[in-house]
C-alpha positions as CSV (number, residue, x, y, z in Angstrom):
1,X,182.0,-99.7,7.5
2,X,178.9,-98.6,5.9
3,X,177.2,-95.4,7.0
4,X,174.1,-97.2,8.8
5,X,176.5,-99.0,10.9
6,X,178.4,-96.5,12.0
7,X,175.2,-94.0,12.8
8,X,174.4,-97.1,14.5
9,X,177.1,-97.3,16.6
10,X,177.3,-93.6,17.3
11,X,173.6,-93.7,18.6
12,X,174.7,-96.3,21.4
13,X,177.1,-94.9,22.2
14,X,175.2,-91.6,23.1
15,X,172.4,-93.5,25.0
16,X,175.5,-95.5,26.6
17,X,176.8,-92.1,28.2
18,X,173.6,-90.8,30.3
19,X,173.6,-94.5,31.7
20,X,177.1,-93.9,33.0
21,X,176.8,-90.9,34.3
22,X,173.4,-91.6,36.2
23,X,175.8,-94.8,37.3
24,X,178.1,-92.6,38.7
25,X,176.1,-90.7,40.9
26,X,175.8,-93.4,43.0
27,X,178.7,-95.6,41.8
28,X,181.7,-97.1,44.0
29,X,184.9,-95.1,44.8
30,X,187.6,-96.6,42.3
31,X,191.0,-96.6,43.5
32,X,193.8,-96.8,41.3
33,X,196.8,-98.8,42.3
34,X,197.4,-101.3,45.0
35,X,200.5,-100.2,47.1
36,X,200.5,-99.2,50.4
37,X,198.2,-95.6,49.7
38,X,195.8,-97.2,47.4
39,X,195.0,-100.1,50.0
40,X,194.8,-98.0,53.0
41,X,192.3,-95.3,51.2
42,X,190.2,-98.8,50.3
43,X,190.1,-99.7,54.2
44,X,188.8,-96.0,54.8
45,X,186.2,-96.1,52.5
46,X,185.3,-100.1,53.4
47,X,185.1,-99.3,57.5
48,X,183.1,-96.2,56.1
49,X,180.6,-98.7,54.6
50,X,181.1,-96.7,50.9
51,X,181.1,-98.7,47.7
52,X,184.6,-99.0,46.3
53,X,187.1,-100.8,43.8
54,X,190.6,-101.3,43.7
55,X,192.8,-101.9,39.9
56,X,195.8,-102.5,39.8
57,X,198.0,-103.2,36.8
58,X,200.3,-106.0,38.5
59,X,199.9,-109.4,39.7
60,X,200.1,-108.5,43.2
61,X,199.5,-105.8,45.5
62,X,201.8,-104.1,47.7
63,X,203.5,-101.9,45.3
64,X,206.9,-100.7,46.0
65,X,206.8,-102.5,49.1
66,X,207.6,-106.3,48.0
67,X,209.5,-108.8,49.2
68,X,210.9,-111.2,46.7
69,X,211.7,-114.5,46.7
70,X,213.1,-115.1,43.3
71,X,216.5,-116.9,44.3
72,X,214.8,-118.5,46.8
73,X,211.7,-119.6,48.4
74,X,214.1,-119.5,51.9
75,X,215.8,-116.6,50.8
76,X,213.4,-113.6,50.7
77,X,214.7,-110.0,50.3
78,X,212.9,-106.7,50.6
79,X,213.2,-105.4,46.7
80,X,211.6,-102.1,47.7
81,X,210.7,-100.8,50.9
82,X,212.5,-102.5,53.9
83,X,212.8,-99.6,56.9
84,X,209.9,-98.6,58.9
85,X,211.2,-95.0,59.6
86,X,210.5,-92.4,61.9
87,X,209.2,-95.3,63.9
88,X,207.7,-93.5,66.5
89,X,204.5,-92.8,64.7
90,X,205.0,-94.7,61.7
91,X,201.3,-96.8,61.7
92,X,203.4,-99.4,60.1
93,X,205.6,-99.9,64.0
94,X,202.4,-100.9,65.5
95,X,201.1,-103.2,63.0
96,X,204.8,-105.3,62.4
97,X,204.4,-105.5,66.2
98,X,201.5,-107.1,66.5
99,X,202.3,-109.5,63.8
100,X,205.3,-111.1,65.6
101,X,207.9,-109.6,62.8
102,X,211.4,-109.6,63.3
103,X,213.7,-106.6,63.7
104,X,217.2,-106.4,62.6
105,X,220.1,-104.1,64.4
106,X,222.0,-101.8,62.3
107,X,225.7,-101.1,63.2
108,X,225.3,-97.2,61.3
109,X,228.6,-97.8,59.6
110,X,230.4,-100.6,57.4
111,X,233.0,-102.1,58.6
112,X,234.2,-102.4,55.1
113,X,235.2,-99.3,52.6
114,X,236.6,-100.0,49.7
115,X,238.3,-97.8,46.9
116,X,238.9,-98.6,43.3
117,X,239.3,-101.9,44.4
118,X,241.6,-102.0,47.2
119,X,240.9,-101.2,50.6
120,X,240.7,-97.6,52.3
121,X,243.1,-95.8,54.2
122,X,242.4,-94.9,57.9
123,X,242.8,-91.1,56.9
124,X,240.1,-92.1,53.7
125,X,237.9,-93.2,56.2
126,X,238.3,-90.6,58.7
127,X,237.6,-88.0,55.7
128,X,234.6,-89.7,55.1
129,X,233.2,-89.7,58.5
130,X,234.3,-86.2,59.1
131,X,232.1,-85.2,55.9
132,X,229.0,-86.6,57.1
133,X,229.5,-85.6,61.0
134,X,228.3,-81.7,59.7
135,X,225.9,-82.4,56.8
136,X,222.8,-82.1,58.9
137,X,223.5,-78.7,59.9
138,X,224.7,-77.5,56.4
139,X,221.7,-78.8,54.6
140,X,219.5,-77.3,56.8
141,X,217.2,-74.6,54.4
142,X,218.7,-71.3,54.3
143,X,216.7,-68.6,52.2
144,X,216.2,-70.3,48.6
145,X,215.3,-73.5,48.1
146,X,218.4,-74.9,46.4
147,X,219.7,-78.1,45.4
148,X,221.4,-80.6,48.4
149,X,224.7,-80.4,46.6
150,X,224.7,-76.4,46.5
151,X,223.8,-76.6,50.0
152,X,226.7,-79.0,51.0
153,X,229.1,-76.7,49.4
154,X,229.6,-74.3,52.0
155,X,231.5,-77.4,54.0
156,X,234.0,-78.6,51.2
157,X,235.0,-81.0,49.0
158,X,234.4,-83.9,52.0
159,X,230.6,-82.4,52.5
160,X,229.9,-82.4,49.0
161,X,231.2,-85.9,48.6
162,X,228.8,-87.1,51.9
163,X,226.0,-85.4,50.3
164,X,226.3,-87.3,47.3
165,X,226.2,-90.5,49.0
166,X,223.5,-89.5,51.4
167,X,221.3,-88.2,48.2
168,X,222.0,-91.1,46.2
169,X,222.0,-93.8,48.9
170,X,218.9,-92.4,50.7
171,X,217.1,-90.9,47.8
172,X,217.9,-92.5,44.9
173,X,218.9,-89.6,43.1
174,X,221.9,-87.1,42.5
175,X,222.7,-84.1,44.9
176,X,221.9,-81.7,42.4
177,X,218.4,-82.3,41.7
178,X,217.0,-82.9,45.3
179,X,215.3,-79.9,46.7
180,X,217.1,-79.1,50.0
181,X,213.5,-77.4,52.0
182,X,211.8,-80.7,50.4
183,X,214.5,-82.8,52.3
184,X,214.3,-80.5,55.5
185,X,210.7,-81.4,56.1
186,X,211.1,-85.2,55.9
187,X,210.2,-86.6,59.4
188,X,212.9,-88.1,61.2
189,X,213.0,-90.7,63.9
190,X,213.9,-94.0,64.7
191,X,214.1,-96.8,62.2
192,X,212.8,-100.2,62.2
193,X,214.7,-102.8,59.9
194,X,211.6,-105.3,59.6
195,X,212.1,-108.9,57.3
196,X,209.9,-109.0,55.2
197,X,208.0,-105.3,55.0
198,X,206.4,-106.2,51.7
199,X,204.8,-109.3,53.2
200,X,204.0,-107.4,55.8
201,X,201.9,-105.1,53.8
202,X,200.6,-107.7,51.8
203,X,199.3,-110.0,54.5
204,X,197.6,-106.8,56.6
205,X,195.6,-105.7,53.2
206,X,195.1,-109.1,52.0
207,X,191.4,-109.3,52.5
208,X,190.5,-106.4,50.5
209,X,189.1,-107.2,47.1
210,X,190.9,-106.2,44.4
211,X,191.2,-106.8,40.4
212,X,195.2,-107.4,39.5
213,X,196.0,-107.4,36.4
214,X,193.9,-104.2,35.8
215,X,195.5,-101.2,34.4
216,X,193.9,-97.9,34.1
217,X,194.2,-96.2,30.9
218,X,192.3,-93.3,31.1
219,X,190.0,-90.9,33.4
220,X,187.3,-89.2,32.0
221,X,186.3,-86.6,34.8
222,X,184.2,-84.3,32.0
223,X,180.7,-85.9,33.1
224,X,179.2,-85.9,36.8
225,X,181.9,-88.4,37.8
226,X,184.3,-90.7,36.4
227,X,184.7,-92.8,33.9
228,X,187.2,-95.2,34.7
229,X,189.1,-97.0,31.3
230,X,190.5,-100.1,32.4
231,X,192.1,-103.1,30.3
232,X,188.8,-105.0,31.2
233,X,186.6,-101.6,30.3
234,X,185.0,-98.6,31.5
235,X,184.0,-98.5,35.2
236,X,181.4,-95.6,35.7
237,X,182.7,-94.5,39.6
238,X,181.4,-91.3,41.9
239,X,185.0,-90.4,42.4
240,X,188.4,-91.5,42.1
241,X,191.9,-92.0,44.4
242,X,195.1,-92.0,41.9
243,X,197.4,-93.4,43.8
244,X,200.1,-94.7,40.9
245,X,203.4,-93.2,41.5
246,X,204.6,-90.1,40.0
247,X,206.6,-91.9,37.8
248,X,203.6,-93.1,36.2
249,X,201.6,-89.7,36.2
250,X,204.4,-88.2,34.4
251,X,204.7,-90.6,31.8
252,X,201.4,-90.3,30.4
253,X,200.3,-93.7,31.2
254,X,197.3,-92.5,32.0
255,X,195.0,-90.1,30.1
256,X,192.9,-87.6,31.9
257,X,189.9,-86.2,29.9
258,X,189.9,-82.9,30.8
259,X,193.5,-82.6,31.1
260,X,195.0,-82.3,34.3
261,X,194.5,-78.4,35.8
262,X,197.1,-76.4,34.9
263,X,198.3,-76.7,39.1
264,X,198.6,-80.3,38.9
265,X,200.8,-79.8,35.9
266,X,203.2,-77.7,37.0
267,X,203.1,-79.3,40.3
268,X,204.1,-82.7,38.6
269,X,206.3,-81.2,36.8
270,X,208.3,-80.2,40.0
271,X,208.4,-83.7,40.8
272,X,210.8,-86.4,39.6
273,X,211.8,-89.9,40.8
274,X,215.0,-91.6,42.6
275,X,216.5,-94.3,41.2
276,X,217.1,-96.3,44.0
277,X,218.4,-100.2,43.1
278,X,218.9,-103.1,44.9
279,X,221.3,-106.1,43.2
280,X,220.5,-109.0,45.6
281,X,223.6,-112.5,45.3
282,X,223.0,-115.6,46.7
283,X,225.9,-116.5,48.1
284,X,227.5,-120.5,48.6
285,X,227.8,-120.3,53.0
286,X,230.3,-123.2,52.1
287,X,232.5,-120.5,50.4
288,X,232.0,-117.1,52.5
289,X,230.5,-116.9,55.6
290,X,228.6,-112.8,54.9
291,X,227.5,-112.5,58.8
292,X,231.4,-112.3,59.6
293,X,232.1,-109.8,57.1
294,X,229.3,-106.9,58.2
295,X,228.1,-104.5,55.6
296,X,230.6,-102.8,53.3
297,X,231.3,-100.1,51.0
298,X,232.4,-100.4,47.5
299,X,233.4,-96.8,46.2
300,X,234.5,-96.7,42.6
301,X,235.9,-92.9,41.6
302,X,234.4,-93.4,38.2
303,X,231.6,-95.0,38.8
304,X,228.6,-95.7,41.4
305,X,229.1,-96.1,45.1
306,X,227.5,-99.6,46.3
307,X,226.8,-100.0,49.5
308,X,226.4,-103.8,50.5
309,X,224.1,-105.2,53.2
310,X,226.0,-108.3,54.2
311,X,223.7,-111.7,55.5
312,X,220.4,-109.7,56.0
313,X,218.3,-111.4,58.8
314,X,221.2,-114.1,58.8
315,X,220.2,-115.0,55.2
316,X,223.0,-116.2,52.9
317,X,222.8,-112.7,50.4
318,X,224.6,-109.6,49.9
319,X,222.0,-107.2,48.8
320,X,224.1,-104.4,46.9
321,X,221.9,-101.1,46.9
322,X,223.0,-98.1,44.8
323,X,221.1,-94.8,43.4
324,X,221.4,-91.8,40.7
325,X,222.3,-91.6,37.5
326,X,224.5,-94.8,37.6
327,X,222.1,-97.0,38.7
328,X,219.3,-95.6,35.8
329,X,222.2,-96.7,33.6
330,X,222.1,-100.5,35.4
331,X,218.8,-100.9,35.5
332,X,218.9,-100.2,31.4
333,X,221.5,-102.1,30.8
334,X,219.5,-105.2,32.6
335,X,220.2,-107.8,34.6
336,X,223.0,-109.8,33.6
337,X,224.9,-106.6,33.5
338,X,224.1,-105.5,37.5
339,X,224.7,-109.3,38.7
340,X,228.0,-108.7,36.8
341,X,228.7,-105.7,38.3
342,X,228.1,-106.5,41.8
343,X,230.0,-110.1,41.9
344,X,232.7,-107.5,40.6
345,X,232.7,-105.3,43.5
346,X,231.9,-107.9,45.8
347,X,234.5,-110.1,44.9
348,X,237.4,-107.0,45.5
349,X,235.8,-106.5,49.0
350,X,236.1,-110.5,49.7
351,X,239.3,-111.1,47.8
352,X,240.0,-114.8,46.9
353,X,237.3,-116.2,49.0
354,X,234.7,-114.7,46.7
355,X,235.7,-117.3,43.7
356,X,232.8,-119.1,42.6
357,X,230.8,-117.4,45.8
358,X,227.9,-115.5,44.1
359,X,225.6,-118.8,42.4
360,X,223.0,-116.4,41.6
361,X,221.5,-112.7,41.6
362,X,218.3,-110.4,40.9
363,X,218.4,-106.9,39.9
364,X,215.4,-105.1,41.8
365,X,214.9,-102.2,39.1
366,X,212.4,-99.8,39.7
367,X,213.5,-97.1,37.0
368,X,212.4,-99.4,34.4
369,X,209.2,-100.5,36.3
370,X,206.5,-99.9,33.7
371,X,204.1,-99.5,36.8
372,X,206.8,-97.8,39.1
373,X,209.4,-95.9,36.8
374,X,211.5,-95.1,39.6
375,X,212.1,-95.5,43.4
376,X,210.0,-93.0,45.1
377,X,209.4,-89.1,44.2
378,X,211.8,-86.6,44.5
379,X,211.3,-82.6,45.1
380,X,213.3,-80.6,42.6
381,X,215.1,-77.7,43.8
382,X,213.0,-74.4,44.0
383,X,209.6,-77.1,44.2
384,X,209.1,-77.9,47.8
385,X,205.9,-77.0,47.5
386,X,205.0,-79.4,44.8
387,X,203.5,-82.7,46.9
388,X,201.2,-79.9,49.0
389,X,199.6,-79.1,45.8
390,X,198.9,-82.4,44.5
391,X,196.9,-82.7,47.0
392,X,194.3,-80.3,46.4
393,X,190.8,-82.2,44.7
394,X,190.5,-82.4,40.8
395,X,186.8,-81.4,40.1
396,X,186.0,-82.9,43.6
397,X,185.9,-86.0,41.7
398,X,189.5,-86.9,41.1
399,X,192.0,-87.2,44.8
400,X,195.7,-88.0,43.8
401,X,197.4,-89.9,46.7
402,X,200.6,-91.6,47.6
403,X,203.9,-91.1,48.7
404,X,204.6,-88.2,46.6
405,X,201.9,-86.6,48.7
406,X,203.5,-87.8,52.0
407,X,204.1,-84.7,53.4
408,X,206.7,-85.5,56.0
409,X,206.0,-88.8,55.2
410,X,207.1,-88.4,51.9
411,X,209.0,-91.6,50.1
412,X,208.5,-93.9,53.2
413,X,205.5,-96.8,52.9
414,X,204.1,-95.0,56.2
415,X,203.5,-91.8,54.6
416,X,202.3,-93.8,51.2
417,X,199.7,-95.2,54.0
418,X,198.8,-92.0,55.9
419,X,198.2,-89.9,52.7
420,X,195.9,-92.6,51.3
421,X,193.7,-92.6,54.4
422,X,193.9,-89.1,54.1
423,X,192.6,-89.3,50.2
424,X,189.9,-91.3,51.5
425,X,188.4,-89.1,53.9
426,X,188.8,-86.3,51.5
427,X,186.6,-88.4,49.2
428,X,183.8,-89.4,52.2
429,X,183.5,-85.5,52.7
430,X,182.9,-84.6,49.2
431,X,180.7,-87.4,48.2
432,X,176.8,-87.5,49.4
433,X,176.5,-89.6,52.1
């Protein structure tokens, strides 16, 4: 490149800049990501009657919450989300309402528990019940914010072994990494099994605009507003809502130019994400009949705990769901090897009616999401603290959002929504009107 044609360039650039900027004065609100936060901050802004956008890198909106339909068009299963909890003011109970969803029951235990392959004693499965009947008072915070597992200790070998299962079947993650206070101040309430939550999302947003396909690269906050990079370029915006998981954040996927305040850092840093998995098998009704069954337990001493949701909605499936370490080491190892896995475990619960049952399967993995990497967020021990200070503005031109920032909320599609609609009137009070 010669030198006239790169002063050239260079001088377009510059005059390209002050255009931008003077665009972004009065330029829409851009929101990044199309799950439950993103959408809901959009609504804000549209009822508001502000200028806005919503990227998102996939094909489809709804985030985490997404129902899939890949081994089946009849046979839909919730690969993310699939509880509305803490019901009682969950916005998300009002809304499945109105729409005419259905509603599951939950028994609260499996009838099945199985052990290295062979069914559980009654005195195995009294332990285990005896271990979770006083979790909730040993994990309540006492003093320092330490880990769930340091915090089970107090009540044995049985505690620590329900803790596990709660962390890892709950949260998605090992005992020993999941803040205790963090998990203290989660909201608790009723529970709504809903089919079909992602649809449900989905179908409620669906007549916002929004650009799929559209991932954000950078955010260059260093002017009067922000310069949004996206795979189809720049788009100059007054402000922005983040509201990609922490996953993402924390993976550098997207650049911020300044960096992100040393707060947000450290705040971030205090943040990791579950690895919560769902294997989903189609099962042949002519072979097993699932509803008859009930849910069931597969415990393996050296190796993940799967917990089995037997005929969901009456639907020929077994949707195994595990979390932890184990399951990061599933979703890596893809999904011929989780399919395998779960047939494995299935097939010892089942016994010799399980031959030739399982004709197909999907691995729902989230840890190796490229847009997700991972479940939902998780508060290290000694970082309770970290989703209140994610909230706070960057340059009152950048407002992170989601369910990292859920409060109580936290990890639930309801608090995803809240915190978005809280984003958004963060952003209508900053901006002129």
């Amino acid at each position: 490149m010669g030198p006239n044609r790169r002063a050239l360039l260079i001088g377009s650039a510059l005059l390209a800049a002050p255009a931008l900027r003077a665009a972004a004065r009065t330029g829409p609100v851009v929101v990044v990501g199309a799950g439950a936060a993103g959408l809901a901050a959009a609504d804000v802004l549209r009822r508001a009657g502000r200028a806005f956008r919503i990227v998102e890198a996939r094909d489809r909106i709804g985030g985490r919450a997404y129902t899939d339909r890949s081994l089946g068009a009849d046979l839909p299963f919730d690969a993310g989300a699939e509880y509305i909890h803490w019901s009682e003011r969950n916005p998300w109970a009002p809304i499945a309402r109105a729409s005419g969803a259905r509603f599951a029951g939950q028994e609260g235990w499996a009838r099945t528990l199985v052990i290295d392959g062979r069914p559980a004693t009654e005195a195995e499965r009294a332990r285990r019940r005896a271990g979770f009947a006083g979790l909730d008072a040993l994990l309540v915070p006492q003093g320092a914010d330490t880990s769930l597992a340091q915090a089970a200790r107090a009540g044995g070998p049985d505690a620590e072994t329900a803790a596990a299962g709660l962390s890892r079947l709950s949260l998605g993650e090992d005992p020993e990494r999941v803040s205790a206070a963090d998990y203290g101040r989660l909201w608790s309430g009723g529970d709504l099994w809903v089919d079909g939550y992602g649809d449900l999302v989905a179908r409620h947003f669906a007549a916002l605009p929004v650009d799929l396909g559209c991932p954000v690269t950078g955010l260059d906050w260093s002017g009067d507003g922000v310069r949004v990079e996206t795979a189809r370029g720049p788009i100059a915006a007054a402000a922005a809502i983040v509201t990609v998981p922490v996953g993402v954040l924390r993976a550098g996927a997207i650049r911020f130019t300044p960096g992100l305040p040393d707060a947000a850092e450290a705040a971030l840093a205090g943040l990791g994400m579950g690895a919560y998995t769902k294997i989903a098998l189609r099962l042949d009704p002519a072979r097993i009949d699932p509803v008859a069954l009930g849910d069931a337990v597969s415990v393996a001493r050296d190796g993940a705990t799967l917990y089995f949701e037997m005929a969901p909605f009456g639907r020929p499936l077994a949707v195994a769901n595990l979390g932890g370490d184990l399951a990061r080491d599933l979703c890596r190892a893809g999904e011929d090897a989780a399919v395998a896995l779960a047939t494995e475990r299935l097939a010892a619960i089942l016994g010799g009616n399980a031959r030739g049952a399982v004709t197909a399967g999907r691995l729902a993995g989230w840890w190796t999401d490229p847009h997700a990497r991972g479940s939902y967020s998780v508060a290290r021990p000694g970082h309770a603290d970290a989703r209140e200070a994610l909230r706070r503005p960057i340059g009152d031109r950048i407002f992170l959002a989601g369910e990292a920032l859920g409060d109580g909320g936290a990890m639930t599609v309801g608090g995803a929504t809240l915190d978005g609609e809280r984003a958004a009137r963060a952003v209508l009070a900053a901006l002129p009107a």
